[in-house]
C-alpha positions in Angstrom: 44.2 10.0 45.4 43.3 8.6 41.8 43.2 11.1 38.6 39.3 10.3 38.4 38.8 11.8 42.0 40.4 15.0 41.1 38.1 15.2 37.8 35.0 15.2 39.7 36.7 17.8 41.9 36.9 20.0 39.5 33.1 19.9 38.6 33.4 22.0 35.2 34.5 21.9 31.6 35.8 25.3 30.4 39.1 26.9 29.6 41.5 29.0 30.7 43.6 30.3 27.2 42.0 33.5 27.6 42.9 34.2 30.7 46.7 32.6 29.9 46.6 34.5 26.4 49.4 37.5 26.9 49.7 36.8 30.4 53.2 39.0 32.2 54.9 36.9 34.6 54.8 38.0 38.2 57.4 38.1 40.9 58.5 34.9 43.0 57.2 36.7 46.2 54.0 37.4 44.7 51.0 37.3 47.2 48.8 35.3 45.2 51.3 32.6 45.3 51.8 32.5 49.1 48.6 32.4 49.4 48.4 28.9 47.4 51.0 27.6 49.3 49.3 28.2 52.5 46.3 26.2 50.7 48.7 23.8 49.7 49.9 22.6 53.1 46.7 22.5 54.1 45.8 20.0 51.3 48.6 18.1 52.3 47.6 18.1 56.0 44.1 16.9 54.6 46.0 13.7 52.7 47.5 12.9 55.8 44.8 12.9 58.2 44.1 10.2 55.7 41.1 8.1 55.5 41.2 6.9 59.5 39.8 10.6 60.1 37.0 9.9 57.9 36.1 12.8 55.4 34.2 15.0 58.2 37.4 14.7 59.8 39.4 16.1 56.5 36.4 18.6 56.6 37.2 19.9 59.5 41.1 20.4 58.7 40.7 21.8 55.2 37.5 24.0 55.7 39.5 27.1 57.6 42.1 27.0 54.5 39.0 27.1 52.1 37.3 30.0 54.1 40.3 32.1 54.3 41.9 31.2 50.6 38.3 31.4 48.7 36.3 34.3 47.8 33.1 32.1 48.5 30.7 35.2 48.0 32.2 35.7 44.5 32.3 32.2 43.7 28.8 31.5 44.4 27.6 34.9 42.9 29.2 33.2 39.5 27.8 30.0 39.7 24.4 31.2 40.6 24.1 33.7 37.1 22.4 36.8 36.3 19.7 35.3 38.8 21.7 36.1 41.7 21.1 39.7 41.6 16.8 38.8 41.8 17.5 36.7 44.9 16.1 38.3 48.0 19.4 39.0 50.6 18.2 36.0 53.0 18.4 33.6 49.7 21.8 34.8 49.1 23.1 34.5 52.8 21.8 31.0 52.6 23.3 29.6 49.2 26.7 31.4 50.0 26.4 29.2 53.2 25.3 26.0 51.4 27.7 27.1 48.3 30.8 26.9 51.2 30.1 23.7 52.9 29.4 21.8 49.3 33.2 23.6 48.1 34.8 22.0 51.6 32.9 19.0 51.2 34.3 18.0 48.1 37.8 19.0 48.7 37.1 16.7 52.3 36.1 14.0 49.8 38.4 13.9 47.0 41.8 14.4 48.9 41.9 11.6 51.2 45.2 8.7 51.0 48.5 10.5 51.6 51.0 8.6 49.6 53.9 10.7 49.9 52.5 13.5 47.2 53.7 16.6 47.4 51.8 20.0 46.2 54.2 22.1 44.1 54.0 25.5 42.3 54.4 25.5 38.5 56.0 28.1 36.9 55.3 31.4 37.8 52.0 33.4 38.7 50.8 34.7 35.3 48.9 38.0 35.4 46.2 39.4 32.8 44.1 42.8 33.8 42.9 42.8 37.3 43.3 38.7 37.7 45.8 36.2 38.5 46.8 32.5 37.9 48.6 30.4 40.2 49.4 27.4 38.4 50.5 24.2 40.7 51.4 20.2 40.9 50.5 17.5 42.7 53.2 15.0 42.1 53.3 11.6 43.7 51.9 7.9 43.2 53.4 7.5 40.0 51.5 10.7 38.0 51.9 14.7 37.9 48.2 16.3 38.2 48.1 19.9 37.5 45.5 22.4 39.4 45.4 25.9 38.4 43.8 28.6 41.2 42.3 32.1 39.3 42.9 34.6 41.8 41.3 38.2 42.6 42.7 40.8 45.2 38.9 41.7 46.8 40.1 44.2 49.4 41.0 41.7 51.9 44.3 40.1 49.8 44.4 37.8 47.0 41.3 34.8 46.8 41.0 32.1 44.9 37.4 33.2 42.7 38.0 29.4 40.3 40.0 26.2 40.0 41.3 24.4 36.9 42.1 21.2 36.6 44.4 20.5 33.7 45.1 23.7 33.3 41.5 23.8 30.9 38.5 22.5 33.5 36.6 25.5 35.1 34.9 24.3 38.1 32.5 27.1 38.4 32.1 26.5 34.2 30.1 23.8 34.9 28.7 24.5 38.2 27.1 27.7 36.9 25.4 25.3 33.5 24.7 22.4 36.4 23.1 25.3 38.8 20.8 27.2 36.2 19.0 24.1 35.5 17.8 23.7 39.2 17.4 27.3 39.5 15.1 27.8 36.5 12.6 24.6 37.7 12.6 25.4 41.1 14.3 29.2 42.4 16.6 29.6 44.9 14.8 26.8 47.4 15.4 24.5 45.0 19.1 25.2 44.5 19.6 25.3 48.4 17.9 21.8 48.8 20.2 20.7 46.0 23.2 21.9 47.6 22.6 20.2 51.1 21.7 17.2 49.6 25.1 16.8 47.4 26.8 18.2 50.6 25.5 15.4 52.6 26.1 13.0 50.3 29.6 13.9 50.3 30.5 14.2 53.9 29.2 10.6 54.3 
């Protein structure tokens, strides 16, 4: 899995320093941590099952490690704006739906050649106010590719709410500027038919 593939993973341009900026360190055993290493060997599971499972087969063994690691409803909530509270419920229901398959889709798509990597935690889990960051490696193939998982306990245990790549790349940064555009020329339909489309295109 290439450098490049990762990039358009991460979808986004944004940083993170704020939310590193005075950051306590947490325990080993912190939650938020085990619950990235669950994620992890999931990825790795997903490498393995390799390109002769074809990436709707890698859809199908990441997705229930996306669903239960991901706060999808908070995710999408973000990416969608201020407009999101305008949206009638069945709009919502349906881009938090569309918003899932398109966040498996591309993990389905980007991690696909297992080549010996290995998916490592970095350093410990940094806490600032009510949020947490779980910083990890992929190491392998000849390079060292840092993700970075922001983390919020919703009631239910600690979910991933964005991803950083290089420690500086927001995904839901960009998804939220990419997102508004849609949203403002065509409402929530519009954003839906975009989100199918990208998922389909993915899963192909």
């Amino acid at each position: 899995m290439s450098k490049t593939k990762l990039f358009r993973l991460a979808l986004a341009a944004g940083t993170v320093s704020a939310l590193l900026a005075g950051a306590a360190l947490a325990d080993a055993g912190d939650p938020a941590a085990a619950r990235i290493e669950s994620f992890d060997a999931a990825l790795i599971k997903t490498l393995q099952a390799g390109k002769a499972a074809g990436v709707q087969g890698r859809a199908k063994v990441i997705g229930p490690a996306v669903e239960q690691s991901f706060d999808l409803a908070a995710m999408v909530r973000f990416a969608v704006g201020p407009t999101w509270t305008s949206l009638s419920a069945d709009d919502q229901a349906a881009l938090q739906k569309a918003f899932g398959r398109f966040t498996i889709a591309n993990w389905a798509k980007n991690f696909d050649n297992y080549d010996g990597q290995k998916l490592v935690l970095d350093g410990d889990v940094q806490t600032r106010g009510v949020d947490k960051l779980v910083k990890t490696k992929l190491t392998g193939s000849g390079s060292d590719v840092p993700l970075a998982y922001r983390m919020r306990d919703n009631g239910s245990g600690w979910k991933v709410i964005d991803v950083y790549y290089n420690g500086a790349i927001s995904q839901l940064t960009t998804q939220r500027s990419d997102f508004a555009a849609t949203l403002s020329s065509g409402g929530a339909k519009a954003l839906l038919a975009k989100l199918d489309a990208q998922t389909e295109k993915l899963l192909k």
